[in-house]
MDAnalysis code that builds the backbone (N, CA, C; Angstrom):
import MDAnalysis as mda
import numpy as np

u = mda.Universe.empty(351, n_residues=117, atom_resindex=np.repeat(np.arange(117), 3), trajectory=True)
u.add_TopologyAttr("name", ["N", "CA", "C"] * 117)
u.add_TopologyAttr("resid", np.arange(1, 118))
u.add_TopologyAttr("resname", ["UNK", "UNK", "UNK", "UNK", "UNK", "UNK", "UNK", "UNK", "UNK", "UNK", "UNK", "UNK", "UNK", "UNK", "UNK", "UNK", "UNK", "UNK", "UNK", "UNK", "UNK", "UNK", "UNK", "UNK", "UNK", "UNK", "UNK", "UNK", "UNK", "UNK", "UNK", "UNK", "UNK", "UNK", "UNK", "UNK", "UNK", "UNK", "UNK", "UNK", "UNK", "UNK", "UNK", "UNK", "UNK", "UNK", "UNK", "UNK", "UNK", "UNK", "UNK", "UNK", "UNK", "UNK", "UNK", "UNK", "UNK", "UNK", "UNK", "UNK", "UNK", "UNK", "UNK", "UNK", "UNK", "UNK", "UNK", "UNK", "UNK", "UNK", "UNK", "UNK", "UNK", "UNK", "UNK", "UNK", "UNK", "UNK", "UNK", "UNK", "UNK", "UNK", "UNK", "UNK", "UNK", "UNK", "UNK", "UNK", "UNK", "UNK", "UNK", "UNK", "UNK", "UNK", "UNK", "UNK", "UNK", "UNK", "UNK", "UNK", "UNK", "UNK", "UNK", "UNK", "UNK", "UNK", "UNK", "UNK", "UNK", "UNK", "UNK", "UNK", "UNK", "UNK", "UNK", "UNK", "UNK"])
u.atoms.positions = np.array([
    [-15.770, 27.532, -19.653],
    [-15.049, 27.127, -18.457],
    [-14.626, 25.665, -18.545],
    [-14.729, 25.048, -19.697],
    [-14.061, 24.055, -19.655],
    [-12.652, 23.692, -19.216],
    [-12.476, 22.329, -18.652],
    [-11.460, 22.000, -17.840],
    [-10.668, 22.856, -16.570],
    [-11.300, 24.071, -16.617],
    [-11.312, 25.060, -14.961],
    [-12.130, 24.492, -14.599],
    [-11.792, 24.565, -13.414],
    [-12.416, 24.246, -11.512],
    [-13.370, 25.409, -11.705],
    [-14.229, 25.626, -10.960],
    [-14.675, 26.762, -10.361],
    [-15.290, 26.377, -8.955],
    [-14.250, 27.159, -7.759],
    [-14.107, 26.753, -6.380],
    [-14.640, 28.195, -5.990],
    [-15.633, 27.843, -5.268],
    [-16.341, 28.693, -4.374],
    [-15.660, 28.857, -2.741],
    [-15.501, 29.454, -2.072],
    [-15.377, 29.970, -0.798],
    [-16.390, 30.247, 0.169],
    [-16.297, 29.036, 1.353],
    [-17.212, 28.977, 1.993],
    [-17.372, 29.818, 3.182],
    [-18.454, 30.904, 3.518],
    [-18.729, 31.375, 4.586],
    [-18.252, 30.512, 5.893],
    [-17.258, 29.976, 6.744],
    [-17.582, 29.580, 7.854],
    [-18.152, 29.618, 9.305],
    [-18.374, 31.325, 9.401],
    [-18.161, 32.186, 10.275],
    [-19.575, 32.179, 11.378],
    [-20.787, 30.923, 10.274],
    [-22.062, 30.555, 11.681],
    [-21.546, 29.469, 11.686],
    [-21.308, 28.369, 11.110],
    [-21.545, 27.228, 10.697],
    [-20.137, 26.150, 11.990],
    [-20.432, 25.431, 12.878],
    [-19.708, 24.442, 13.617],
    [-19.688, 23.200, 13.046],
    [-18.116, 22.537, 13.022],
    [-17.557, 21.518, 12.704],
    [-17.247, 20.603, 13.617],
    [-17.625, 19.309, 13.608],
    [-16.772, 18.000, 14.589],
    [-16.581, 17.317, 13.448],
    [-15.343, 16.454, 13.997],
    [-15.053, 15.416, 13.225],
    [-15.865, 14.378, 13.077],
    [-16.363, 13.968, 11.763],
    [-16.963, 12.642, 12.388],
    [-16.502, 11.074, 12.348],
    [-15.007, 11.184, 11.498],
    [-14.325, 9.517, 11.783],
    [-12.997, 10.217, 11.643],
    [-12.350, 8.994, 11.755],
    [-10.867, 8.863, 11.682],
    [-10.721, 9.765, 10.326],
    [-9.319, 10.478, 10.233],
    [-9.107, 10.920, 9.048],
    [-8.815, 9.784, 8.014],
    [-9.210, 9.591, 6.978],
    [-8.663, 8.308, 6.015],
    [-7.614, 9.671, 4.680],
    [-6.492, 8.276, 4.363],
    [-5.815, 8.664, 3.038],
    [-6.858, 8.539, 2.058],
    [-6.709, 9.811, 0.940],
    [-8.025, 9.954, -0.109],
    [-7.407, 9.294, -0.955],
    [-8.131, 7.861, -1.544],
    [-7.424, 7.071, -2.349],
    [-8.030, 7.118, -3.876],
    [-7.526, 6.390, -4.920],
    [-7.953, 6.396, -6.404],
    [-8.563, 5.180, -6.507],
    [-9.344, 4.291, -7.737],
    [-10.463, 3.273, -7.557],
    [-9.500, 2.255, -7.401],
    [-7.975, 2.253, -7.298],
    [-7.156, 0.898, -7.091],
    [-6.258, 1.183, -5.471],
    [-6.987, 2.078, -5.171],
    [-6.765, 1.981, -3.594],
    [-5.221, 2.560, -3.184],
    [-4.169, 3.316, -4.003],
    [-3.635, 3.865, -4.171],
    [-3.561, 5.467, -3.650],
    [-2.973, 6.077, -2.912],
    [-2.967, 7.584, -1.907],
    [-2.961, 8.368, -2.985],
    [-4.026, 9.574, -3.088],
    [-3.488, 10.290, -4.753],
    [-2.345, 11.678, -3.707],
    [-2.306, 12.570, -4.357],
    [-1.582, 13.520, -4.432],
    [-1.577, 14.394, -5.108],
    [-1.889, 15.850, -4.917],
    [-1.788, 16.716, -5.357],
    [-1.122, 16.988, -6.337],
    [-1.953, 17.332, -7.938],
    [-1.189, 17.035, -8.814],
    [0.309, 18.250, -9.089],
    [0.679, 19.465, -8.668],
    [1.120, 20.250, -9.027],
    [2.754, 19.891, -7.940],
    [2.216, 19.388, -6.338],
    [3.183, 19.501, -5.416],
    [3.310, 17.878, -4.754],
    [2.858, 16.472, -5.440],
    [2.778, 15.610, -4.763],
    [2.905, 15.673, -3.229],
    [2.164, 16.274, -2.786],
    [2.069, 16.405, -1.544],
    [0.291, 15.205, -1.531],
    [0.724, 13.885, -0.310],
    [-0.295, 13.412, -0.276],
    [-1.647, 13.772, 0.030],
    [-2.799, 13.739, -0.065],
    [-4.189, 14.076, 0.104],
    [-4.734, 13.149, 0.919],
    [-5.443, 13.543, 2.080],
    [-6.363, 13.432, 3.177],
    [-8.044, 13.274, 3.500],
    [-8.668, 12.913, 3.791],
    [-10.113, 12.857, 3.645],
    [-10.357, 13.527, 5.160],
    [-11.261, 14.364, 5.238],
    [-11.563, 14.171, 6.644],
    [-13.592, 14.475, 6.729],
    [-14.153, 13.662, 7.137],
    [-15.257, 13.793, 7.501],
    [-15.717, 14.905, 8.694],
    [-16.886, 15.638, 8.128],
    [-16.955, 16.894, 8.917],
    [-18.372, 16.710, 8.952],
    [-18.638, 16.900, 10.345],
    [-20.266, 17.132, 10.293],
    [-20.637, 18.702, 10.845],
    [-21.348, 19.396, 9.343],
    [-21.303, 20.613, 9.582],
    [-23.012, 21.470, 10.624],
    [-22.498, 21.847, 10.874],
    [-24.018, 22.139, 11.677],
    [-24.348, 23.874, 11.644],
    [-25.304, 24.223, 11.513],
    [-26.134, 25.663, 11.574],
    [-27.407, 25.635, 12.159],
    [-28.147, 27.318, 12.156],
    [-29.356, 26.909, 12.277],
    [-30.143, 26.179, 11.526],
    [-30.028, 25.838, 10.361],
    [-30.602, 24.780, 9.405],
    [-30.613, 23.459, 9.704],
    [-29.859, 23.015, 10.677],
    [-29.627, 21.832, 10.713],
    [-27.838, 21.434, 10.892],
    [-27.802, 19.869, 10.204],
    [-26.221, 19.356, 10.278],
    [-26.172, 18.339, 8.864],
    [-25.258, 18.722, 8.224],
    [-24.921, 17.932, 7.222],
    [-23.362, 17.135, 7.210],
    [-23.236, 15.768, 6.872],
    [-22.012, 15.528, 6.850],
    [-21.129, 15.640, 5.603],
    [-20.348, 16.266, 5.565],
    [-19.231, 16.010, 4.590],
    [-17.983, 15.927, 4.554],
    [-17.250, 15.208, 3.687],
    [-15.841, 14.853, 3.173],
    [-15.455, 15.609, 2.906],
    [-13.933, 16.001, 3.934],
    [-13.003, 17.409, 3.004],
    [-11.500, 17.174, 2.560],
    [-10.832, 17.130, 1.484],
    [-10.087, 16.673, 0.994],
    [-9.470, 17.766, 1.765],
    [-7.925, 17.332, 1.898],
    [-7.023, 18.277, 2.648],
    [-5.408, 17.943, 2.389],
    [-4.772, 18.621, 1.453],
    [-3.166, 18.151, 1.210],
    [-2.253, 18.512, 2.229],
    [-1.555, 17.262, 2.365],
    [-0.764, 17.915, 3.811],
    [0.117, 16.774, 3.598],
    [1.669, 16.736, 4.408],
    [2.528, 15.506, 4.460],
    [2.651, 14.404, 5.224],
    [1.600, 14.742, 6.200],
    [0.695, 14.185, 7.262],
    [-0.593, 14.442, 7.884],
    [-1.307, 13.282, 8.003],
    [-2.873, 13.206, 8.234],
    [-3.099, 14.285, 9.007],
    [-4.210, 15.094, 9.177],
    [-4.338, 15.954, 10.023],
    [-4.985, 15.358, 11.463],
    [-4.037, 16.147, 12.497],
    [-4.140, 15.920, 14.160],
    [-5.413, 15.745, 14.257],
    [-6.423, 15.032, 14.045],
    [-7.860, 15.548, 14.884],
    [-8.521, 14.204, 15.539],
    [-9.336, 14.165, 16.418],
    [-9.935, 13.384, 17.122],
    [-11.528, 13.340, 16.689],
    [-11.867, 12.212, 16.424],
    [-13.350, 12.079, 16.554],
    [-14.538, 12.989, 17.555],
    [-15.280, 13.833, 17.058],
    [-16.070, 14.628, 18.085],
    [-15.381, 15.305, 18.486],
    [-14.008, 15.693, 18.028],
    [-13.756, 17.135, 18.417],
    [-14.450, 17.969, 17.732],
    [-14.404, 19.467, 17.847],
    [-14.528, 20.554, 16.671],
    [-13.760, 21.190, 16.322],
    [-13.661, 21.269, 14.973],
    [-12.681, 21.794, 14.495],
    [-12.925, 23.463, 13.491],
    [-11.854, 23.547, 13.244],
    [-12.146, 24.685, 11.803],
    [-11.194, 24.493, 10.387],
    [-12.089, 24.328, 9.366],
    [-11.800, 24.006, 8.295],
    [-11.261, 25.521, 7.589],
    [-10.278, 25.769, 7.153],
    [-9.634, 26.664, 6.836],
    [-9.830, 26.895, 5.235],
    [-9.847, 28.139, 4.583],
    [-10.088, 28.115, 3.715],
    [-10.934, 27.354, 2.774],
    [-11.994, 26.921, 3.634],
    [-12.868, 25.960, 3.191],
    [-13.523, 26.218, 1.622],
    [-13.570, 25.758, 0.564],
    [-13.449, 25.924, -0.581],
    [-14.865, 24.561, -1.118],
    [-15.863, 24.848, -1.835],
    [-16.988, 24.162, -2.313],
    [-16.419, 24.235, -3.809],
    [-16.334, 22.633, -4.571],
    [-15.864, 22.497, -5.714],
    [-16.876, 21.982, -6.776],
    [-17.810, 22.570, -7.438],
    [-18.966, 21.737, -8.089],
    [-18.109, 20.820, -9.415],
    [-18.441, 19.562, -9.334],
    [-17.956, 18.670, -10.531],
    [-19.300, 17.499, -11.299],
    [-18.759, 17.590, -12.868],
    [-19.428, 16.650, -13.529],
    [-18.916, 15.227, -14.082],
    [-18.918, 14.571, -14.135],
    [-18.312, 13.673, -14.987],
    [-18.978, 12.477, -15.075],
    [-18.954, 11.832, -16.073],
    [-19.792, 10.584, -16.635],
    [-21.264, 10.828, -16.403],
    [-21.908, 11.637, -16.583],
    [-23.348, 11.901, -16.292],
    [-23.382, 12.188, -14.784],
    [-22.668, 12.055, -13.940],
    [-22.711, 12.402, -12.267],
    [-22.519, 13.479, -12.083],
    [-22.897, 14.247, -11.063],
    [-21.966, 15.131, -10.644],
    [-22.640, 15.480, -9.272],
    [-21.795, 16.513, -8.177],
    [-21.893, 16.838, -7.465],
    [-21.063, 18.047, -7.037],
    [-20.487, 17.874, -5.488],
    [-19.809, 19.212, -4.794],
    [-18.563, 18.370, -4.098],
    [-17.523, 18.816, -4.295],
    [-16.209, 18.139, -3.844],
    [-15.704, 19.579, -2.635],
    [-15.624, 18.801, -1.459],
    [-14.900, 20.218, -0.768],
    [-13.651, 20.119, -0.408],
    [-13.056, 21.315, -0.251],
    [-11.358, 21.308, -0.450],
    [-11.235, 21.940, 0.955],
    [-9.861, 22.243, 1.856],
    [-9.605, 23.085, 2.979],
    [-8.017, 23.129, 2.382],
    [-7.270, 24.008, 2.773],
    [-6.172, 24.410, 3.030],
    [-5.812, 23.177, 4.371],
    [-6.033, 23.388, 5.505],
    [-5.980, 22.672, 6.342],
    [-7.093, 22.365, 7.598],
    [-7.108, 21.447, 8.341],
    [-8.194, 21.394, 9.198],
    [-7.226, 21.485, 11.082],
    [-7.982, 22.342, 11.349],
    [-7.971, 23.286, 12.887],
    [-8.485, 22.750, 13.888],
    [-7.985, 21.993, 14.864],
    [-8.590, 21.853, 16.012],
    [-8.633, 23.130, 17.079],
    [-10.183, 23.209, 17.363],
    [-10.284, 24.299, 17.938],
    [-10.012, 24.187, 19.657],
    [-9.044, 25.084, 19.856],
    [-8.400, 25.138, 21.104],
    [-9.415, 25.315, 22.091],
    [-9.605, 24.515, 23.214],
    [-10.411, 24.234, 24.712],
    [-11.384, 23.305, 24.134],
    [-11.571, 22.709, 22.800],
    [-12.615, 22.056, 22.344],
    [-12.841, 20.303, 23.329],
    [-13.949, 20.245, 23.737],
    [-14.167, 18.849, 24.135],
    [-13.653, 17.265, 23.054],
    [-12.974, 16.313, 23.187],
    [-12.657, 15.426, 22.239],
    [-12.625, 14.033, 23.101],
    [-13.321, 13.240, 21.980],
    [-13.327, 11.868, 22.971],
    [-11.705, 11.221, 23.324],
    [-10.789, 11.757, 22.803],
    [-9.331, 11.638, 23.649],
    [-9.204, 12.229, 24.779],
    [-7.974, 12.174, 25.905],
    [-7.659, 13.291, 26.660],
    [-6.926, 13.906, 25.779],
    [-6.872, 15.756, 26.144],
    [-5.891, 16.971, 26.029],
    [-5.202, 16.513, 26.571],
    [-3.678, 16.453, 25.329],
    [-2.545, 16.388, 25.598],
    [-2.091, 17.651, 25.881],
    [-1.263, 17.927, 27.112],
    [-1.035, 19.293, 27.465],
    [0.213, 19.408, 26.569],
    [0.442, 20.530, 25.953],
    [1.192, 20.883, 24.920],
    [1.626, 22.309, 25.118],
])
């Protein structure tokens, strides 16, 4: 499996999402917006604090889009096609997570007001 991904697909279907900061542009070590290598479409960070009966974990979900995704701090949301990416490199490694896009969930409480729409 060298140089393949192997992206797992995440159950979402117990598990609740809030945002937990501002969305940030996902940048490279010279601070530069990367982009999706196939569709330069820019890439997104969004911090998610995931919660179950187990508990709540926070994590970073990369998200390509042509604009930041709509979300508010302490809203909840739903991470779409939520995708777990295990990676190695330079002796490190870890879990990179991916979404298609991120969902604000409709009637959800958010430290903004609902803009009626």
């Amino acid at each position: 499996m060298e140089g393949e991904e192997m992206r797992l697909v995440i159950d979402t279907s117990k598990v609740t999402f809030t945002v937990g900061r501002d969305v940030q542009p996902r940048t490279d070590q010279n601070g530069v917006q990367r982009v999706e290598r196939n569709t330069n479409i820019p890439m997104w960070s969004v911090q998610l604090v995931a919660m179950d009966d187990g508990g709540a974990e926070v994590i970073n979900v990369t998200v390509a889009a042509p604009q930041p995704p709509k979300v508010a701090i302490g809203s909840l949301v739903t991470p779409v096609e939520l995708q777990a990416i295990p990676w190695a490199q330079n002796g490190r490694n870890g879990v990179a997570f991916r979404a298609s896009e991120i969902k604000a969930v409709a009637g959800s409480k958010s430290g903004s007001a609902a803009s009626a729409s």
